[in-house]
Every structure is written in C-alpha cells, then in structure tokens.
C-alpha positions as CSV (number, residue, x, y, z in Angstrom):
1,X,-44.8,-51.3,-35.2
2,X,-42.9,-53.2,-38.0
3,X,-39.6,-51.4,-36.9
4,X,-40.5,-52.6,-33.2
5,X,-41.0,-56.2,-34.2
6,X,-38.1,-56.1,-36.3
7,X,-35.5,-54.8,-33.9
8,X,-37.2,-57.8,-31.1
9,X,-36.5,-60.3,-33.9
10,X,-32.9,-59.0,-34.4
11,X,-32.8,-59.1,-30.5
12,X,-33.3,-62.4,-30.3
13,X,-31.5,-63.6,-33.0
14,X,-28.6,-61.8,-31.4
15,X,-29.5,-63.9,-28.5
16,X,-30.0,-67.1,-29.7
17,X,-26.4,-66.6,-31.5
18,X,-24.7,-65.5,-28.2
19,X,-25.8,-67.6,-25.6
20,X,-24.4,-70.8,-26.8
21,X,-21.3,-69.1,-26.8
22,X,-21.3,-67.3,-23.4
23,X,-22.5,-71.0,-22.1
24,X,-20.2,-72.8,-23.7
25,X,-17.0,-70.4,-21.8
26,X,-19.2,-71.3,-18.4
27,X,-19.4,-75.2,-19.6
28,X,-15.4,-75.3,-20.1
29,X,-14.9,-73.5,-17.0
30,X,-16.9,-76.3,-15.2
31,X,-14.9,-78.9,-17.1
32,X,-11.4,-77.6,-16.2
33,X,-12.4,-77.4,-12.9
34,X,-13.4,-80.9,-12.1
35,X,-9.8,-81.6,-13.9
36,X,-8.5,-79.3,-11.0
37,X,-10.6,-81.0,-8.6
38,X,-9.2,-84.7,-9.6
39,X,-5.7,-83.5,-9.3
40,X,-6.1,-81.8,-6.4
41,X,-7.5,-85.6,-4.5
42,X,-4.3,-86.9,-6.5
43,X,-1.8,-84.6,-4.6
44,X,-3.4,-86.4,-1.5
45,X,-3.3,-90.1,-3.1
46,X,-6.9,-90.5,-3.0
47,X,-7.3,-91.0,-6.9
48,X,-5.2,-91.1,-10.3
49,X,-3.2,-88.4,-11.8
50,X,-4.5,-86.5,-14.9
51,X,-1.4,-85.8,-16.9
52,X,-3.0,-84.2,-20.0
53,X,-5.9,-82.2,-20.5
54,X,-7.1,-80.2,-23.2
55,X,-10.0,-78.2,-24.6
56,X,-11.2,-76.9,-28.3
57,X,-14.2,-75.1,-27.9
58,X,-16.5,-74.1,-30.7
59,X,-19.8,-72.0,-30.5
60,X,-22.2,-74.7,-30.4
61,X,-19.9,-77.4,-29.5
62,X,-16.6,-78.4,-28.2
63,X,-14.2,-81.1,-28.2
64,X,-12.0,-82.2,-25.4
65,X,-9.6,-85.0,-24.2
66,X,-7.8,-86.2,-20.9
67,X,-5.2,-88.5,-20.6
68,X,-5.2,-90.5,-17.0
69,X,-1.8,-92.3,-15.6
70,X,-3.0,-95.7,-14.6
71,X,0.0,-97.0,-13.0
72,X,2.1,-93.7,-12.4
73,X,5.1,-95.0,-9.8
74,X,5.2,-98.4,-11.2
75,X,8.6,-99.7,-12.8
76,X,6.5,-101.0,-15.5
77,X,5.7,-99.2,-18.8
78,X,3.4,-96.3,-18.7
79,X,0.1,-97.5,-18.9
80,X,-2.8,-94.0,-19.7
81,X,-6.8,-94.1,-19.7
82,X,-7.3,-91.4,-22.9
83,X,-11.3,-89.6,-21.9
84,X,-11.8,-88.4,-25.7
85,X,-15.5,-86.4,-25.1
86,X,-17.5,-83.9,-27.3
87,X,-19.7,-81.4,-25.3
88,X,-23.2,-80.0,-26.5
89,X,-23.4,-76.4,-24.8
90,X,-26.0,-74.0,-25.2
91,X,-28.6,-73.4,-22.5
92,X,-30.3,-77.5,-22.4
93,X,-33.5,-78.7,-21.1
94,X,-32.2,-80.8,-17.6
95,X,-34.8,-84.1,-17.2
96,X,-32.4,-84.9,-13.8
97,X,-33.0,-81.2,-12.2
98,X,-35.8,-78.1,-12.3
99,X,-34.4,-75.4,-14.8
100,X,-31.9,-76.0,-17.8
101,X,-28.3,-77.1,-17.9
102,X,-25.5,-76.1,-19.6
103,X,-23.7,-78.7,-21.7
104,X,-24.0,-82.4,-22.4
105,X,-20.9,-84.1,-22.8
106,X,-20.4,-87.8,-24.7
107,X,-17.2,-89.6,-24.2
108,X,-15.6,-92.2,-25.3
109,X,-12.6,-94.1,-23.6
110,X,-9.4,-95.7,-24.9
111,X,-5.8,-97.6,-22.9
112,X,-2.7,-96.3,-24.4
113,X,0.7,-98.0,-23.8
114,X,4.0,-97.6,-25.2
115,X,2.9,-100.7,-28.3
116,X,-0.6,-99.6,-28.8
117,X,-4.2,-98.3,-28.4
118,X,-7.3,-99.9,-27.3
119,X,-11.0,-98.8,-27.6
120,X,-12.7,-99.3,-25.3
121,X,-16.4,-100.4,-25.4
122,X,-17.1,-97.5,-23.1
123,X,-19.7,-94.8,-23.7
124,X,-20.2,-92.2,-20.9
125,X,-23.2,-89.3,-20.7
126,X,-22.9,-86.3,-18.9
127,X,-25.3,-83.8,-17.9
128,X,-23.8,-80.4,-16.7
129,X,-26.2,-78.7,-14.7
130,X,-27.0,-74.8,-14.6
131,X,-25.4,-74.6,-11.2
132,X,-22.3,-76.1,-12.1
133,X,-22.9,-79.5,-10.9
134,X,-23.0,-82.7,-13.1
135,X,-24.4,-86.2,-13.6
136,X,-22.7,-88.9,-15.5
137,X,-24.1,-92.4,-16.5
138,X,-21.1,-94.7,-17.6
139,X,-22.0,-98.0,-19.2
140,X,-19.6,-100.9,-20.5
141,X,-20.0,-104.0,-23.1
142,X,-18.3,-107.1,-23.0
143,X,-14.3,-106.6,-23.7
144,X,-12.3,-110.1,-25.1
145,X,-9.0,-108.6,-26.4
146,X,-5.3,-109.8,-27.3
147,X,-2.9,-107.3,-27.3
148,X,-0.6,-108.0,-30.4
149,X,2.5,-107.2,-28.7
150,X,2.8,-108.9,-25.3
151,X,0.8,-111.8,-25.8
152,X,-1.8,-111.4,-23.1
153,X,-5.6,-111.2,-23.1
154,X,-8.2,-108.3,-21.4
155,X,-11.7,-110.0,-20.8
156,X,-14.7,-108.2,-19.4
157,X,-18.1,-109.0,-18.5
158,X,-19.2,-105.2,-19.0
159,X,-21.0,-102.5,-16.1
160,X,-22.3,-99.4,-15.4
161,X,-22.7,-96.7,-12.7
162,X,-24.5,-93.4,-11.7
163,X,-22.5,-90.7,-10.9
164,X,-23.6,-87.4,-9.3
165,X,-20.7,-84.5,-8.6
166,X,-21.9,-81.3,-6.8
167,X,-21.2,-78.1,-8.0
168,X,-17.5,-77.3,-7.5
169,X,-16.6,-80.8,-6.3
170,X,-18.5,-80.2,-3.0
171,X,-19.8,-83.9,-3.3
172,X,-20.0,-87.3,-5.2
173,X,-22.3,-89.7,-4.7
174,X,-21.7,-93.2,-7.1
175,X,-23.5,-96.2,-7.6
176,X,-22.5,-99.3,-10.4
177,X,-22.3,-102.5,-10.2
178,X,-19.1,-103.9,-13.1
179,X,-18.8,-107.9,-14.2
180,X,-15.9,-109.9,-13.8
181,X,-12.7,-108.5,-15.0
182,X,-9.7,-111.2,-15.9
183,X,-6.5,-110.8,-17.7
184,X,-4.3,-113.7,-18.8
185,X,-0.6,-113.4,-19.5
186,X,1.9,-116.6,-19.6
187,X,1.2,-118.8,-16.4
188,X,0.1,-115.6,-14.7
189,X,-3.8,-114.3,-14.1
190,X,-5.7,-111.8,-12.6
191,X,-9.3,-112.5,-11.7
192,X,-11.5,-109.3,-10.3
193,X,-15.2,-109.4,-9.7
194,X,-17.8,-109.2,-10.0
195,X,-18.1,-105.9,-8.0
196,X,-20.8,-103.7,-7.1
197,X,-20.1,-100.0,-5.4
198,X,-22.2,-97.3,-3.8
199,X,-21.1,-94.0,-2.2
200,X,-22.6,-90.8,-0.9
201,X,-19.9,-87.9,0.6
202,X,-19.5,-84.6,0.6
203,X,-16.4,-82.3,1.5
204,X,-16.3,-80.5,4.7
205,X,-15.6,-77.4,5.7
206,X,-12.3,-78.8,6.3
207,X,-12.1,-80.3,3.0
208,X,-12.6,-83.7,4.7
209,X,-14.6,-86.2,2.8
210,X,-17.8,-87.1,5.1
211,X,-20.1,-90.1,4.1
212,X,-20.4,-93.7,3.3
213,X,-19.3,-96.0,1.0
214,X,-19.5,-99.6,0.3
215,X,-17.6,-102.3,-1.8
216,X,-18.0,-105.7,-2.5
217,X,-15.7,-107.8,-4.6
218,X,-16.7,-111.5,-5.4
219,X,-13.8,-112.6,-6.3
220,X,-10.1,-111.5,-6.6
221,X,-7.7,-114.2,-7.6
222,X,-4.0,-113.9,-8.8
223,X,-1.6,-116.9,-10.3
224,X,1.3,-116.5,-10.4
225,X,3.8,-120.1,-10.2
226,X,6.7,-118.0,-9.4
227,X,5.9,-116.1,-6.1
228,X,2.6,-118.7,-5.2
229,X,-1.1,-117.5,-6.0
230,X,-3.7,-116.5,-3.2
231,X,-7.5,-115.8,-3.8
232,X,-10.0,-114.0,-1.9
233,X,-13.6,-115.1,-2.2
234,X,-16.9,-112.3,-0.9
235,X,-15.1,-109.4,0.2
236,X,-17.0,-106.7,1.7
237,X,-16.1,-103.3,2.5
238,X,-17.8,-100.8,4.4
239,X,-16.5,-97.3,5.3
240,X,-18.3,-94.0,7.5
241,X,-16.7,-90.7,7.7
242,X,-18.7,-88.1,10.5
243,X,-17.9,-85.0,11.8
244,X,-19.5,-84.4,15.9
245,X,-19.0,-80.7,16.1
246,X,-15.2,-80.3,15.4
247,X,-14.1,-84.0,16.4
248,X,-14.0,-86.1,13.6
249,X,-15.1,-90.4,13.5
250,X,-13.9,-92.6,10.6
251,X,-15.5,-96.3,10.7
252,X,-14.7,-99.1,8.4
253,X,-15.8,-103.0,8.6
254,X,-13.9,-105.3,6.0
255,X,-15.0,-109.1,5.8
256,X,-13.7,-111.6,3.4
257,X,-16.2,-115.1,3.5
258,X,-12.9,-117.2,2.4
259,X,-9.0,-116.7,2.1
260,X,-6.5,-118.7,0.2
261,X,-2.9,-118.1,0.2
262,X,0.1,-120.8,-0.2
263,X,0.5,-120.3,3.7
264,X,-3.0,-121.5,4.3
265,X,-6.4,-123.0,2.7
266,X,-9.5,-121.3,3.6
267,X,-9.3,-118.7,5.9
268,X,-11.9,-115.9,7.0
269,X,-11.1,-112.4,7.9
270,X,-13.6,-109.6,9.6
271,X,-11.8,-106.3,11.2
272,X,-14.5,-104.2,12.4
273,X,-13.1,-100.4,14.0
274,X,-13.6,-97.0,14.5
275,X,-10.7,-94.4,15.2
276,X,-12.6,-91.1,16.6
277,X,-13.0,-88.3,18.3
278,X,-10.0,-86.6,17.1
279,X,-9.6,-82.9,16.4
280,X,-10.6,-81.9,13.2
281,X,-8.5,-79.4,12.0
282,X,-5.4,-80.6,12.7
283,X,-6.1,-83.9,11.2
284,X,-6.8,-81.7,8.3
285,X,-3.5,-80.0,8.6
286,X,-1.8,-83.5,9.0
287,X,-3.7,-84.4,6.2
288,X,-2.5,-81.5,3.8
289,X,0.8,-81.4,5.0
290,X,1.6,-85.3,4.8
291,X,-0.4,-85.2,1.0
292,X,2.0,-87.8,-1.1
293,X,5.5,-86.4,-2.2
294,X,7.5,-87.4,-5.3
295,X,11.4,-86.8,-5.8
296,X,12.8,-83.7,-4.4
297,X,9.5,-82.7,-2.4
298,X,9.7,-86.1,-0.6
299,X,13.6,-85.8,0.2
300,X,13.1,-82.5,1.6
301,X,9.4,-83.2,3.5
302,X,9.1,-83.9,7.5
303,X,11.6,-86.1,8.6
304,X,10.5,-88.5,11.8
305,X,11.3,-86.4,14.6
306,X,8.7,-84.0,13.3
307,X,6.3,-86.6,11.7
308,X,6.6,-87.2,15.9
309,X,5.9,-84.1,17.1
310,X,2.4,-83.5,14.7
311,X,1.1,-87.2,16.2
312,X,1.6,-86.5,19.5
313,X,0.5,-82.9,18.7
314,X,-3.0,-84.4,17.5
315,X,-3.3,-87.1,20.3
316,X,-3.0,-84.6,22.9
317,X,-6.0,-83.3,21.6
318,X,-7.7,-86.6,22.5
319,X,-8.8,-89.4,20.3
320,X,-10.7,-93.3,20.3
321,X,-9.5,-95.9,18.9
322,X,-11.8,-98.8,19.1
323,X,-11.3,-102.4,17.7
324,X,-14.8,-104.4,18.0
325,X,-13.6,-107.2,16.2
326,X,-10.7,-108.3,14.5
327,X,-10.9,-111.5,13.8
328,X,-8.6,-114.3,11.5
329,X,-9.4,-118.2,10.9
330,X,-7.5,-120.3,9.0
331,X,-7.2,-124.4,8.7
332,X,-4.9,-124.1,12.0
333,X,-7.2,-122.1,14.1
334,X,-8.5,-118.5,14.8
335,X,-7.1,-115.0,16.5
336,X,-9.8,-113.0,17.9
337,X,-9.5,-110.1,19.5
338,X,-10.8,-106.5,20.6
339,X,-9.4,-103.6,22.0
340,X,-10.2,-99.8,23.2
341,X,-7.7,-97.4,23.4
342,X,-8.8,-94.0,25.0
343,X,-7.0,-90.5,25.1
344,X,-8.5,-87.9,27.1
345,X,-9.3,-84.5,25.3
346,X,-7.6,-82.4,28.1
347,X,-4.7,-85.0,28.2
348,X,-2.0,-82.1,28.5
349,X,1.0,-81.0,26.7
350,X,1.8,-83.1,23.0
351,X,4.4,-84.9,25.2
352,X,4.9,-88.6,25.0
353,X,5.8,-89.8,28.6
354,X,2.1,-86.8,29.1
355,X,0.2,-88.9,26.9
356,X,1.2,-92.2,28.0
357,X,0.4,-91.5,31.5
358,X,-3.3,-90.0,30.1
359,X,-3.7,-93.1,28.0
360,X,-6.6,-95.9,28.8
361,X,-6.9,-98.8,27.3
362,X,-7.9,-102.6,27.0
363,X,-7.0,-105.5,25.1
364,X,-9.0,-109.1,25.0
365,X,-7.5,-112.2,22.7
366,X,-8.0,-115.7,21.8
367,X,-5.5,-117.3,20.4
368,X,-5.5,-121.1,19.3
369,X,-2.8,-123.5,20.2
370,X,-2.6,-124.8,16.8
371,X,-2.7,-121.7,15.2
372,X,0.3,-120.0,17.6
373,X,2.5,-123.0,17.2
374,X,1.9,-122.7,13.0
375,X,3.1,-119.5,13.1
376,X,6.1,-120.2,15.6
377,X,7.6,-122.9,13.4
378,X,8.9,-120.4,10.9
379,X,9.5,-117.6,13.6
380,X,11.7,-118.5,16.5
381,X,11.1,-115.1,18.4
382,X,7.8,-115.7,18.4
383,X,8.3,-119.1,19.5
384,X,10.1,-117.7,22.4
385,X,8.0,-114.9,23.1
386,X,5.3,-117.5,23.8
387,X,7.0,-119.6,26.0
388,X,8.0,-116.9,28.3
389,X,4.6,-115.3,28.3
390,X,2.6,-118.7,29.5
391,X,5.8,-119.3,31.8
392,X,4.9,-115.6,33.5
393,X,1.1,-116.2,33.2
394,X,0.2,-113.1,30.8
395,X,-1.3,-116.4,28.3
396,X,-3.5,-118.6,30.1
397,X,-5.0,-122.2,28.7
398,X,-8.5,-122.3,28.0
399,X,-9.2,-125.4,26.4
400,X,-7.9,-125.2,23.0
401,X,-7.0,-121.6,23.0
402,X,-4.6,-119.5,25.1
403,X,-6.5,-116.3,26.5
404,X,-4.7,-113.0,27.3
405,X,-7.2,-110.2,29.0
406,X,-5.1,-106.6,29.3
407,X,-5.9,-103.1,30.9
408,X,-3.3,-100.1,31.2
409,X,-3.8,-96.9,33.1
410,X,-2.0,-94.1,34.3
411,X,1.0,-95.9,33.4
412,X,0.3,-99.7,34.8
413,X,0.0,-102.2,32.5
414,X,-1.7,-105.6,34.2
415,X,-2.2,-108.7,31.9
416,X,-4.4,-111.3,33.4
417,X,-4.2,-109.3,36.5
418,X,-0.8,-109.8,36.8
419,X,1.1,-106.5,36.5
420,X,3.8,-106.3,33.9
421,X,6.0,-102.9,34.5
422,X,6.7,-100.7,31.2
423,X,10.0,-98.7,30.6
424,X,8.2,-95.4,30.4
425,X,10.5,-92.4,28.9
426,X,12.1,-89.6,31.0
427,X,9.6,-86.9,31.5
C-alpha cells in the first residue's frame, strides 16, 4: 500500500513538474500566432507591421518582446512601439471563462527612435484561455514628456480598453475610452481626443471581417503656420460589415458637429452610405490580391487594364451603392445630396458598354449659390461648368439654392427631365 501511494506521489510530482512545461510550448504557440495573425492584417493595410518578435521560454515562465513600426513608409525617422511582456504558464484558474487557462502575460510598453527610449506608463494584462483565445485589459497613466533631442513634448491624459481575441484570430471585440493626446513641437501641434472606441467582428469564412464598430473623436486639431491649421470638433464614426448568404453589405456613417480649415470657419460634415450586395468571394479575391505592395512586388502587381478587368468582373456580379446623405455646410452655404446606384446580379458579361447599359441609378442635389460661386472663384472650370449647366437647364434656381434631380437607365441619362446623351463606348 506504501509502494502504491508512493509511486501516485511520484506520479504527480512528475505531473506537476511537466505540465507547466507542455503548457508553456502551447502558450508560445498561441503567442506566435497572434504575431502571425497581426502581420497577416498588415499585408492587407488594415494594422501596423510587427518587425521583431521574439521568445525565451522557461518552465514556469517566459519572457518575450515585439517591436511594432509606427510610421513604416514615412520619410521620417523610424519611429517602433517595443511590447516587452513576461508570461505565467502553467494550467491557471480563468475568472473570465468556465475551465482553466493557460498563461497570463504582463507587459509593459516603450517608443524607440533613432535618439532614444521612452517608457511608457502602460501596463497591459492578458489572460490566455485554454482554448487558445485571449483577453487583454490595457490601462494608461498620465504621460508629460520632453524628448531631450528634438525639443518637443508628449502629453497624455491616460485610458484604457477591454480586449477579447477568439481563438486563432477568429474574432476581436474592443472597448476603451483614451484622454486627450497633444504633442507640441516649434509652432507646430497636434491635438487628439478625447476618444472612446467599441467594436465587435469576427472573420468570415472568407476571411472577411463582419461586425460593428464605432469611433468618436472630440477633438483633432493640427497647427501648423507654414501650410495653415484646420480642426475638427465631435467626430463620429460608425461602421457595419454583414454578409446575406454570399453577398456582402458594408455601411459606414461619419459626422463631424464642426469643421475648421483656412478655406472656411465652421463647417459640418455627415456622409451616411452603404455599398452592398456584392459577391463575396470575389471581393475576397480582390481583396487578397490588391493586399498593399512595397518595392518590387508593387512594380510588378496588376497594372490598370487588369485592375479594369477584376472591377467590372465583380460588378457584373451585381452590386448597391447607396448614398442616404452626404451632406457639407460651411459659412458660404451647404451641398446636399443623395444617390442610388443599382447593378443587376444577372447584369451579363464583365463588359463595360454591358454594364453600363444594366446600370440604374439616381442622383438628387442642393447646391447654394453662395457656396458654388466660393468655390468657382478659385476654379475657372468649374465656373464654366456652371454657367453652361443653368444655361441648358440641368441646374435649376430654387430660392437660394440651385437644384439638379438625375435618373439614368439603359443608357439615358435625363437631368431635370431634360435628356443629356452620354458617349457610351463601342460594344
């Protein structure tokens, strides 16, 4: 009985010794493929490049760093966001989710440029969970710094945010809220903030990103005396990915309460659209094929003739585009307008005089008077575009406002009800 309870003993010692180690392989699998995962939306341009990663793991812990390009592209010196994190692994009780978890990782963050390194008063906490998903809480204090070398000052209000990634990158859902963010150099500023974010999407099968997302930005100011400053005041931005079977919608509304720019003193913006029903899979082909190119792989990529050929390809697949509002004011006066623009899923062959001839569409505008001749003084074109459009009646006078009310089908344009013929190409 002795030798029984012995050897069970020595079993679980054995046990207690190896799993840590067998979890902590799983845990660094997990981590290097979230890496994989961020460079993979990087290839596409949807998020920054990580340009160093590495990973020294022990048997109860491990230590591991990432260094992020912040302004890869930019003529300016390289500028990286260095993730410096040590991971507990060993099987973890998991508070967020039924079961245990496999590692919790504590980072800390740091900007590197070519002069010197700042820490940053960021601490991040991440849970990663059994089934190879993770949770991260990321929370910020108040930043005031001078860098020594160029002269210019980083202030922060401080933030934080929930993040929730699925297991393998299936899905992310976020949600922070980050004070004001200002920098000062010279004469010249920028002013970001306060923000607050919020996000729920998951990859489809076609490895399109489905889901919501919201943004809104109090303010956003930059001075600069040598090329004029321009601020933006409230700016909201709201964004729906959907997927009806295999035709994909994408939905956005952006506002901004007030506009200033040396051109003009408080304006407004709203653009509300929605671009659907196209064909999913090919927009994820287009997608994949047209992912962002650097040096060699963009001198060699589709040149414009083909870049043709997959648009009309896709359109002759049908697609919506609809413009509910779009909508400008400034101190001169307003443009509003809507449109709808309608191809026909069995529009025929991906051939442009086809798809013109299958195309719908309609197009309502308010223009002011005041607003139209402010922007004809500096462009005489449009000055004389004007003129010969009232002339012929496609602008009509409505008060204060010229009006312009279009509909094209099967190859007819009218404006106002007045027909206006189009130079269609050769079939």
């Amino acid at each position: 009985m002795r030798k029984l309870i012995l050897l069970l003993v020595v079993v679980a010692a054995a046990l207690l010794l190896a799993v840590p180690r067998i979890v902590g392989a799983l845990a660094q699998r997990q981590v290097d493929d979230y890496v994989a995962t961020l460079n993979s939306a990087a290839a596409t341009g949807s998020g920054p490049q990580i340009t160093a990663h590495s990973y020294d793991r022990g048997w109860f812990e491990a230590h591991s760093s990432q260094r992020i390009a912040l302004n890869e592209g930019s003529d300016d010196a390289p500028v990286f966001l260095v993730v410096d994190s040590r991971i507990e692994h060993g099987l973890i009780l998991d508070d967020s989710s039924p079961g245990l978890g496999l590692a919790e990782v504590f980072s800390s963050f740091s900007l590197v440029d070519e002069d010197e390194r700042v820490e940053l008063p960021l601490t991040a906490t991440t849970r990663i969970h059994l089934n190879g998903a993770a949770s991260s809480f990321v929370s910020g204090e108040t930043i005031d710094h001078r860098f020594d070398e160029s002269g210019s000052r980083l202030r922060w209000d401080g933030g934080e945010m929930r993040l929730d990634i699925g297991a393998g990158g299936s899905s992310i859902a976020a949600n922070g809220s980050f004070g004001q963010l200002q920098i000062d150099q010279d004469e010249n500023s920028l002013t970001f903030g306060p923000m607050q974010l919020a996000g729920d999407q998951r990859l489809s099968t076609h490895q399109l990103w489905l889901g919501a997302s919201n943004l809104s930005i109090e303010k956003l100011a930059v001075a600069d005396p040598a090329t004029g400053s321009f601020q933006v005041q409230d700016f909201d931005f709201f964004s729906d990915a959907r997927l009806d079977g295999e035709r994909l919608a994408y939905a956005f509304v952006a506002e901004a309460a007030r506009i200033t720019t040396p051109a003009f003193d408080d304006g407004q913006l709203r653009i509300s659209m929605e671009l659907s029903d196209l064909h999913a899979e090919l927009a994820a082909g287009l997608r994949d094929k047209y992912a962002r190119q650097d040096g060699v792989e963009a001198a060699s990529g589709p040149g414009w003739a083909e870049m043709e050929a997959d648009m009309l390809n896709l359109l002759a697949q049908g697609g919506r585009l609809d413009i509910e509002k779009f909508f400008i004011a400034t101190e001169d006066g307003r443009l509003d307008a809507s449109a709808q623009l309608v191809v026909a899923s069995d529009a025929g062959a991906p051939v442009l005089v086809e798809l013109l001839m299958a195309l719908k569409g309609e197009i309502d505008l308010v223009v002011s008077k005041a607003l139209l001749a402010a922007a004809a003084e500096n462009n005489p074109q449009l000055a004389q575009a004007a003129s010969m459009l009232f002339k012929a009646g496609y602008l009509l006078e409505e008060n204060d406002d010229f009006v312009l009310k279009a509909a094209y089908t099967g190859g007819l344009l009218t404006i106002n009800g007045l027909p206006l013929p189009l130079p269609l190409p050769v079939r």
